[in-house]
C-alpha positions, -999 to +999 in steps of 0.1 A: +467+121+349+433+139+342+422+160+372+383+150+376+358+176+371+344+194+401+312+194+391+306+155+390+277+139+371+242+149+368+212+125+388+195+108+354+160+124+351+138+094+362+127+064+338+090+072+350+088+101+327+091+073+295+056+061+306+041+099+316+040+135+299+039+168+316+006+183+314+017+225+305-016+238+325-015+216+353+022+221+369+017+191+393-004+167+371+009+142+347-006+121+320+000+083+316+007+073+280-001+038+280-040+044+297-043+082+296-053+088+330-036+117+349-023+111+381-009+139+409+029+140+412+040+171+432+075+171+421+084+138+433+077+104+410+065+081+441+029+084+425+038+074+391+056+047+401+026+034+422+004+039+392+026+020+372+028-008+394-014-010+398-022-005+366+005-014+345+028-040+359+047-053+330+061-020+323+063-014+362+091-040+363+109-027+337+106+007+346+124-006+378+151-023+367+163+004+342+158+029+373+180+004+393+204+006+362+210+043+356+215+046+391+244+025+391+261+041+360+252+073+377+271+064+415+299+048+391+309+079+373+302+101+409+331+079+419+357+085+389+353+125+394+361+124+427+327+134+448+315+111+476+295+081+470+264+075+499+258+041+495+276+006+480+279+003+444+258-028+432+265-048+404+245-044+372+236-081+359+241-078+328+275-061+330+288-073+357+324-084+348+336-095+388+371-096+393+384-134+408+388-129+447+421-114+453+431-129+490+453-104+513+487-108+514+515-095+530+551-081+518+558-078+484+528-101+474+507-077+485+488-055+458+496-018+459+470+005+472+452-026+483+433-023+521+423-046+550+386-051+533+365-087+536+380-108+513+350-123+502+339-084+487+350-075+449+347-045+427+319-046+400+335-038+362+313-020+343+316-024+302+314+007+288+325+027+263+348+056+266+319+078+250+298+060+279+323+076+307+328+111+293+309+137+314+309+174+321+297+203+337+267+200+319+256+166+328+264+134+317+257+116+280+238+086+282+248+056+285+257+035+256+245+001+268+214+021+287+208+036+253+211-003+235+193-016+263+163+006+256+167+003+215+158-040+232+133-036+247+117-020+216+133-048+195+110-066+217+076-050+213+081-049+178+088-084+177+053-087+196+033-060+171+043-081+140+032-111+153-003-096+160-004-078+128+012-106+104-011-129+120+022-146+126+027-175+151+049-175+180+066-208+171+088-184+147+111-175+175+119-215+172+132-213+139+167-214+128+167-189+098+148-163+120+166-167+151+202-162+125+184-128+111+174-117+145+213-121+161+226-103+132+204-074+141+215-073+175+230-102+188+224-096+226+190-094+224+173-125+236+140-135+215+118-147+244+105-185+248+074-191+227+060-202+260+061-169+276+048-151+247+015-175+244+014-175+282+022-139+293+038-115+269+006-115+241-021-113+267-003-081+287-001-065+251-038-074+249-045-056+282-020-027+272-043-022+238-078-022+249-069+001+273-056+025+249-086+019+228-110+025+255-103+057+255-115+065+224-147+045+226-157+065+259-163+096+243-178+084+208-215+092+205-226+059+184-214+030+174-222+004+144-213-035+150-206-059+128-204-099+128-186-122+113-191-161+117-164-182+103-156-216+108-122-226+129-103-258+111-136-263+093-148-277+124-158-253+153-176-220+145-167-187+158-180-149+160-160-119+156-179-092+171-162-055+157-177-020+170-169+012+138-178+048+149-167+081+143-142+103+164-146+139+178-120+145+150-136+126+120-120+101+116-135+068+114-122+038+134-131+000+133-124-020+167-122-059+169-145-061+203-140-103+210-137-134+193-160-162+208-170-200+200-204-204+193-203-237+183-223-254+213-259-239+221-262-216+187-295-202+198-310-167+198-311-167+236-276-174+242-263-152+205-282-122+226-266-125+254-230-126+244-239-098+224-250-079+255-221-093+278-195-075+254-214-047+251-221-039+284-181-050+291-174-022+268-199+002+279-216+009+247-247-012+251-272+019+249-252+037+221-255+007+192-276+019+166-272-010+144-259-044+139-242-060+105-240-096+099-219-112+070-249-134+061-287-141+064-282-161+098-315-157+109-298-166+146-279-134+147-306-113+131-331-126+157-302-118+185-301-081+172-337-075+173-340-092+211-314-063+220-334-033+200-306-033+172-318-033+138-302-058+119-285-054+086-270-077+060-234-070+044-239-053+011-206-074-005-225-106+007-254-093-007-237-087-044-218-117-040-253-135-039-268-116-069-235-126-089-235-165-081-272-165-090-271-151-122-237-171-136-255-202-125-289-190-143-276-193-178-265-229-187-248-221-223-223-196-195-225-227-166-209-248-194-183-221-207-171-214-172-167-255-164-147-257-193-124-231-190-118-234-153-108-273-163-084-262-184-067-236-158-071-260-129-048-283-156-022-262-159-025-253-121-018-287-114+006-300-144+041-281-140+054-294-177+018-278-191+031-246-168+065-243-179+055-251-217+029-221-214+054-200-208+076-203-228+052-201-258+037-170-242+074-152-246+078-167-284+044-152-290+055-121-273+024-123-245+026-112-212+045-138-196+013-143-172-002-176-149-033-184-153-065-171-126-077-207-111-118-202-098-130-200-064-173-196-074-182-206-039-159-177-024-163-145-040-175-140-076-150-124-088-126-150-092-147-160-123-145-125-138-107-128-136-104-166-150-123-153-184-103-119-187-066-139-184-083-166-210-092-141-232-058-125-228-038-162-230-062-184-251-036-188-282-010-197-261-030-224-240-048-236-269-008-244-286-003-262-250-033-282-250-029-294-288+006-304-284-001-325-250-031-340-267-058-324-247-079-305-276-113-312-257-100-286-231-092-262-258-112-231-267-129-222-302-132-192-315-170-189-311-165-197-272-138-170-268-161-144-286-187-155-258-163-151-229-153-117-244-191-107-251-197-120-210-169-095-198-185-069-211-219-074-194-201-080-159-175-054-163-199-025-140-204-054-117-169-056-112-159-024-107-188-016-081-173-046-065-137-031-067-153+000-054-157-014-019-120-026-022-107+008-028-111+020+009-098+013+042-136+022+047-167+020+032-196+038+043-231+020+037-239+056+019-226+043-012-249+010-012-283+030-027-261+048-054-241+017-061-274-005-063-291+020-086-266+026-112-263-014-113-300-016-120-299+014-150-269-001-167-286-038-167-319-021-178-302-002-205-288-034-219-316-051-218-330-020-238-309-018-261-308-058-268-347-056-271-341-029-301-320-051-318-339-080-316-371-065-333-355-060-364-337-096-371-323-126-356-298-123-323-267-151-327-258-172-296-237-149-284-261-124-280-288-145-270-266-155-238-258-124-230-293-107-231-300-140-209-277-128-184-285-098-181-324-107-174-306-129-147-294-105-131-326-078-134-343-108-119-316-108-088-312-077-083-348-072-083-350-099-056-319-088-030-317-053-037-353-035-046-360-022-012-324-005-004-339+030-009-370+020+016-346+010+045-344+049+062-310+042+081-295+034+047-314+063+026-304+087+059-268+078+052-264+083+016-283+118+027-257+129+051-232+120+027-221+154+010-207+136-021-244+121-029-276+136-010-309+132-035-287+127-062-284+091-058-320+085-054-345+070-083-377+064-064-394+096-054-415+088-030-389+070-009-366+098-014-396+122-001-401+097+030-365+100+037-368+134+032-394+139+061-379+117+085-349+134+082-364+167+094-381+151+123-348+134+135-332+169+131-366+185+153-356+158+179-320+168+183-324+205+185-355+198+212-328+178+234-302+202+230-326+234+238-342+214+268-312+221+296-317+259+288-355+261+286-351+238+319-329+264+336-353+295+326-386+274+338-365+268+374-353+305+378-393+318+378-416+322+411-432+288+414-451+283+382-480+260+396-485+284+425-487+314+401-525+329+387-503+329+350-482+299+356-506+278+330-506+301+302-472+312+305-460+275+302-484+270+270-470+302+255-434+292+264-442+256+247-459+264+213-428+292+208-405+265+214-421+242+196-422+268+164-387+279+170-373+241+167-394+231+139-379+265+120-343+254+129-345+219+119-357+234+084-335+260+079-305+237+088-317+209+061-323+234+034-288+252+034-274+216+040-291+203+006-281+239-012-246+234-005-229+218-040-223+183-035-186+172-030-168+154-058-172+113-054-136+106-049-135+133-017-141+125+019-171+133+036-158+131+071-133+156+058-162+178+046-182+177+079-151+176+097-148+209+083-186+224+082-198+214+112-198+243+128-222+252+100-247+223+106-246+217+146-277+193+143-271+175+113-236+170+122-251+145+155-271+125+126-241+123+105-223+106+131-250+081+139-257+073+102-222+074+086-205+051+111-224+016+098-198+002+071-215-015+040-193-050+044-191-069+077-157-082+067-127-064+058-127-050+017-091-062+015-102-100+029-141-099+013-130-100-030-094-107-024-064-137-023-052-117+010-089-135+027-078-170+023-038-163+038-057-142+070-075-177+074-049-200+072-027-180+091-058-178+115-068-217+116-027-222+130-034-210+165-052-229+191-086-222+200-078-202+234-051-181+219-072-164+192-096-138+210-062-121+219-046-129+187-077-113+162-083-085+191-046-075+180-041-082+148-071-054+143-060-031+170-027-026+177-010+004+165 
């Protein structure tokens, strides 16, 4: 018989510290991690548990019950090693094992060791391990079902964080095959009802999030928004109203603000105010420096100027505008494009025509490949990869088509030469479209060198076809594509001549370190920018030097009472005055001496590590740099991932998805 250990179990630290850290400066101080306010504990938990249960309810109550738990376990083994136990062991639910009621008895019915006690009392069985029961001097191991009962509850937060960031709906918890792969993960976790995730669970993780992302909007100097209208079930419309700015430590973040239907009373009036409303809600109303919109709604441009935002248009909209315009310009490429996207929209919808085109592509040793169907009234480059896979698979579908008996839909050898000849002309277009794809982010710095290098490339074409069209005859082929390439001169002129006029956009791309003047063909608008520049620069260092010369005005003998006061003040003025203005320009000239960065770099890297150099510009940089050049997503704007976001979107009802887009971009 083991002797039990005279030292007994160790009290389990409390379950408050999960939710709070230490604070190593502030001995009695401890900060919260789900809000990041610091509260006063003084060597006891009673305020954190009071701050859990105002602020944080959900995880008040579950904070409570395991407390209630590990207490328990803790009295349980104080009793096996022998010390006294203070107060009545209670249960735990959920392993509770009670014993049936044993009635007294006497004589040789009677148990052993048994004692006059109520026979209506019984002694809780805890099932635990053996590891779960071994303790020491040292304290005592945690618990094995404590530990499982923890490793649950983040079974189900996780379960919660891919809903929101799958987009996925809460009906899944209903079905069969996930319910079988979520038992043989654990099979005593219980998925909760669909009901209490719609009704309680999603909108407590909703609360939980914006708190945690308030605290980073509270201390960020500006802030760029961006909206997106959309339509729900093709039927009601919505906004999406999203905040980007830039951190204290460079990095830049993009926020979903709130979702709301603006279907009914769509005027400027009412746009405005909800504008305001979720502004002021996030306390950010007076640091907006500019507003995006996905289109050329002339409601939510006349909403941004009523709140003194200037009002920007989404630079992929914008290219996706120029693109459709020019394809449709040319009617020998209008024809080209109808015909080929017949033929992939017939093997799209014909499964023998499918199943034959493959196996043809293997006997003609092709890339076993499917066919790119067309979306034109999406993005444009859906067009761009229907002609590069027919280019790639024409021989193979042209074999399909003649053997079915559809040779109207197949290709000739002139028409594939066209195709090939159109690729070529859109093939910059394409990549400056990839281009915004590429990063999580894209700055609206890179929309005056993207939009210039688009215009030289088109101009040089046109160049060069001009050459060769002096000396002798162009074919067809050439014909349409120095057609096309007028069309788009002529669209680009019409959507994108004035990029390098707009000042926020030519400030951006001249706080970005990997372009500066570079990127710049006008020269007067680049000397414009130039000078506006410096006087934004003059402003800042005049508001930062205006607490000190403040404090030496108010430590003097009272300058209106003093003989000098006047001309001391004028002195004091014009030297301050002459003092900024050299700053401002010394700052800007080392700034635009320093090499530029390569393209690929990051610039918030580069000023994250210079700005102790440039203490002005870095305030600009912050202001300009935040606005992104697309209002939507890169990875939803050009891509197939757009179309499942909105279908996975359009299956929730109408009041679940504020919460539902709020945390599908902001949970973490």
């Amino acid at each position: 018989m083991s002797t039990p250990n005279k030292g007994g179990p160790k009290r389990p630290r409390s379950v408050v510290w999960y939710y709070f850290d230490k604070i190593p400066d502030e001995p009695y101080r401890a900060r919260c991690k789900l809000c990041g306010s610091t509260c006063h504990h003084a060597n006891n938990t009673s305020n954190l548990f009071k701050h859990l249960r105002v602020k944080h309810p959900s995880s008040y109550k579950e904070a409570e019950e395991q407390r209630d738990q590990e207490m328990e376990l803790y009295l349980e083994l104080k009793a096996k090693a022998g010390k006294p136990v203070t107060r009545p062991l209670k249960p735990l639910k959920p392993l509770v094992s009670p014993t049936p009621e044993v009635k007294p008895t006497r004589g040789r019915g009677r148990p052993r060791g048994s004692t006059n006690q109520n026979s209506s009392s019984f002694t809780p069985t805890l099932k635990l391990d053996r590891e779960s029961l071994n303790h020491s001097g040292d304290g005592v191991k945690k618990s094995y079902y404590l530990t499982k009962q923890r490793e649950r509850q983040n079974l189900g937060r996780a379960l919660l964080r891919m809903l929101a960031r799958d987009m996925e709906h809460p009906s899944i918890v209903n079905r069969p095959g996930f319910r079988e792969f979520v038992s043989a993960m654990d099979n005593r976790f219980e998925l909760p009802a669909k009901k209490s995730i719609n009704k309680t669970l999603i909108p407590e993780l909703a609360e939980e999030t914006r708190h945690k992302v308030k605290l980073d909007v509270v201390i960020a100097s500006y802030f760029a928004l961006s909206v997106e209208t959309w339509m729900y079930r093709e039927t009601q419309a919505y906004m999406t109203v999203s905040a980007h700015f830039i951190k204290d430590s460079w990095e830049m973040s993009s926020i979903v603000l709130e979702t709301f239907d603006c279907s009914e009373d769509r005027t400027e009036t009412n746009t405005a105010t909800n504008f305001k409303r979720i502004t002021d809600e996030w306390g950010i109303t007076d640091r907006v420096v500019a507003l995006l919109s996905d289109s050329t709604d002339e409601v939510v441009s006349s909403a941004s100027l009523v709140n003194g935002w200037e009002e920007l248009t989404c630079f992929g909209h914008i290219l996706n505008e120029v693109m459709i315009g020019a394809l449709s310009f040319v009617a020998e490429l209008v024809r080209i494009q109808k015909k080929t996207s017949e033929a992939v929209s017939y093997f799209d919808l014909n499964v023998k025509a499918s199943d034959m085109l493959s196996a043809v592509q293997q006997q003609h040793s092709l890339p076993v490949h499917r066919l790119r169907p067309e979306q034109p009234q999406r993005f444009w480059t859906s067009t761009f990869s229907m002609f590069e896979r027919m280019v790639e698979q024409y021989e193979a579908v042209n074999t399909v088509l003649c053997y079915l008996g559809k040779d109207h839909m197949c290709l000739c050898d002139d028409e594939v030469e066209l195709i090939r000849s159109i690729i070529q002309v859109l093939k910059p277009f394409y990549a400056a479209t990839k281009e915004l794809c590429t990063e999580p982010y894209t700055c609206m710095s890179k929309l005056i060198p993207i939009s210039t290098l688009l215009q030289q490339v088109t101009d040089a074409g046109i160049s060069t076809s001009s050459t060769a069209e002096a000396g002798t005859s162009l074919s067809s082929t050439a014909q349409t594509q120095t057609a096309l390439r007028n069309a788009l001169a002529s669209q680009m002129q019409q959507h994108l001549s004035t990029v390098e006029s707009n000042y926020r956009l030519a400030a951006a791309t001249l706080l970005d370190p990997r372009f500066k003047q570079h990127a710049f063909t006008d020269a007067s608008a680049l000397e414009s920018a130039q000078q506006r520049l410096l006087c934004d620069v003059q402003t800042v260092v005049q508001s930062s030097d205006s607490a000190v010369n403040g404090g030496i005005t108010a430590g003097g003998d009272s300058g209106a009472a003093s003989f000098w006061g006047m001309f001391d003040k004028k002195v004091v003025d014009a030297g301050a005055m002459k003092t900024d203005i050299s700053e401002a320009e010394n700052e800007t000239r080392r700034f635009f001496k320093e090499a530029n960065i390569p393209r690929t770099a990051d610039p918030f890297q580069w000023w994250k590590l210079n700005e102790v150099q440039f203490p002005n510009l870095k305030v600009l940089a912050k202001k300009y740099l935040c606005v992104p050049a697309t209002a939507v997503s890169s990875d939803r704007l050009f891509a197939k991932e757009g179309d499942e976001f909105v279908k996975r979107r359009d299956a929730f009802r109408p009041g679940q998805l504020n919460n539902m887009i709020f945390l599908n971009k902001n949970v973490s």
